[in-house]
Residue, then its C-alpha position, 0 to 999 in steps of 0.5 A: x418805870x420811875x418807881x423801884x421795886x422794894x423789899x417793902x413793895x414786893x407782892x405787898x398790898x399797899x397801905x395808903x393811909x395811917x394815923x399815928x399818935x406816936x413815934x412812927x417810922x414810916x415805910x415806903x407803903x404810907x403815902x398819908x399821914x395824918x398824925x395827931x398829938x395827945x400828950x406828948x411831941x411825937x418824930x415821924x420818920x421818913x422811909x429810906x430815901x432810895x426805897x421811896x424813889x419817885x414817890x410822893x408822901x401827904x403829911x398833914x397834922x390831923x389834930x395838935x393838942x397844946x404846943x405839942x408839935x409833930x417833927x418830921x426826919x429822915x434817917x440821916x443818909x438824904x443827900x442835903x438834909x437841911x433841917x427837920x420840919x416841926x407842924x404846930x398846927x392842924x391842917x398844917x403839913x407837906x409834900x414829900x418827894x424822894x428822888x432817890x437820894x434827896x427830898x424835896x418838899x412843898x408845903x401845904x394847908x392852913x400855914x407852910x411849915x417850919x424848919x428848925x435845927x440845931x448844930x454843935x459844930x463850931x468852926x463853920x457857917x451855919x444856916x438854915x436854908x438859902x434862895x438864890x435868884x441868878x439872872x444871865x440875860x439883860x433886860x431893861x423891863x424885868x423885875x426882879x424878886x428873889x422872894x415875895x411875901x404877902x399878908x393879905x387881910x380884907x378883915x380886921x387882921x387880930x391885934x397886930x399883923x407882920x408880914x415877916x417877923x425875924x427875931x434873934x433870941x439870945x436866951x440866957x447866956x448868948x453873945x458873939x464877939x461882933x455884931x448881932x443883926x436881926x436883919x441882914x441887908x448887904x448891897x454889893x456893888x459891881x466892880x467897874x462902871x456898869x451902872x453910869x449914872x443908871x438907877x439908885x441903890x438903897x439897901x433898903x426901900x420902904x413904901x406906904x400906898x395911900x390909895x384914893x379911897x383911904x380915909x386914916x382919920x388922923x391914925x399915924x402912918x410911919x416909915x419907921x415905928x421904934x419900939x423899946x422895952x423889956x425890966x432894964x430898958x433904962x439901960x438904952x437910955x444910958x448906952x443906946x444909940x438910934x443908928x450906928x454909921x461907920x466906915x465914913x469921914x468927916x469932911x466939907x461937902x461930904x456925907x458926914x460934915x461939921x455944919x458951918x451953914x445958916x441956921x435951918x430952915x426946915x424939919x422932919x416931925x418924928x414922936x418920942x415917948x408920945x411927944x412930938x418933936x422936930x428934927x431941924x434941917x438946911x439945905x445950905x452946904x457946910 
């Protein structure tokens, strides 16, 4: 049998259900939590991973007042622990699965769960979580995505909608000695002449659908929507930049020129501070 007899299964009858409103370390008998919060956050503790080999645990907020939120972790001897899974929400949970040293874990309800740690270490790479999509077979019809992720909305969807929000926050006395990205985008290129004259390469690729029945009534649809604020956003004005590019060098010909050519013969419209304004281009090389 896959499941390992216990001390806290031995001639015990099994407890399937419980609803704690407090702290509560769980045993290897609570296959269903349903926790609530009152006043307070409460932690739910996991049974010990080796007793709760090939076992399959449902915990899911039964109630949440306020922001108080239900944190669940392990006892500190899971192989792997990434980070504890805090539950906002009613309906909001996970499956948990030991396979004797590891917990494997599968969201459910009205909203996957959310994972956040913290670390006092200095001196290593931290991060949360990593995906990884590795191919080893060559096709010329695969498309590959490491992760998707969609927002669907047949209704009106609230008072604004993102499909993934990433914020970095620096708090009160944050800082880093180079550079801080909120978003990340790295293309690595192979290291020989696989490519050719194969495919183009971007590191980042936006698209708008504006299917046959779309009827905008003049509302702006943009690539890009630029927004700036906060008390010292006069601050942008005297040292932002709208995009910084390094590691280029001017020349003739090139991707960074001093232009020598005819005057231009074309724009790109883009609106700032509610004006419209045009960014003047030529097709004539300097």
């Amino acid at each position: 049998m896959l499941e390992d007899r216990s001390a806290q299964h031995d001639k015990v009858i099994v407890d399937k259900f419980h609803n704690p409103y407090a702290d509560y370390e769980m045993t290897t008998r609570d296959y269903v939590l349903r926790p609530y919060t009152v006043d307070e956050a409460i932690t739910i503790t996991l049974p010990p991973v080796t007793e709760a080999k090939g076992r399959i645990y449902s915990i899911v907020v039964g109630a949440a007042t306020g922001a108080f939120t239900v944190t669940i972790q392990d006892r500190d001897e899971s192989e792997d622990w990434i980070a504890d899974i805090v539950l906002s929400e009613k309906g909001q949970g996970v499956f948990a699965y030991s396979d004797g040293r590891h917990w494997t874990f599968v969201p459910v309800g009205i909203r996957a769960a959310s994972f956040s740690t913290s670390r006092i270490d200095a001196v290593s790479q931290i991060r949360t979580d990593t995906i990884n999509l590795v191919t080893t077979v060559a096709s010329t019809v695969n498309q590959l995505e490491a992760m998707r992720v969609t927002l669907f909305a047949d209704v009106q969807a609230g008072e604004w909608a993102n499909a993934i929000c990433a914020v970095v926050d620096l708090e009160t006395s944050g800082f880093v000695q180079g550079l801080v990205g909120v978003v990340c985008a790295e293309l690595d290129m192979p290291g020989s002449a696989a490519c050719g004259a194969n495919g183009t390469y971007s590191c980042y690729e936006a698209e708008i659908n504006m299917p046959t029945s779309f009827t905008g009534g003049g509302v702006p649809v943009t690539f890009f929507s630029l927004n700036l604020w906060g008390a010292e956003k006069a601050q942008f004005d005297t040292s932002g930049l709208l995009f910084d590019i390094t590691g280029v060098t001017v020349a003739s010909h090139k991707f960074f020129q001093e232009n020598t050519a005819t005057a231009a013969t074309h724009a790109l419209r883009c609106r700032i501070a509610g004006t419209l304004y045009y960014v003047m281009l030529t097709s004539a090389d300097a």
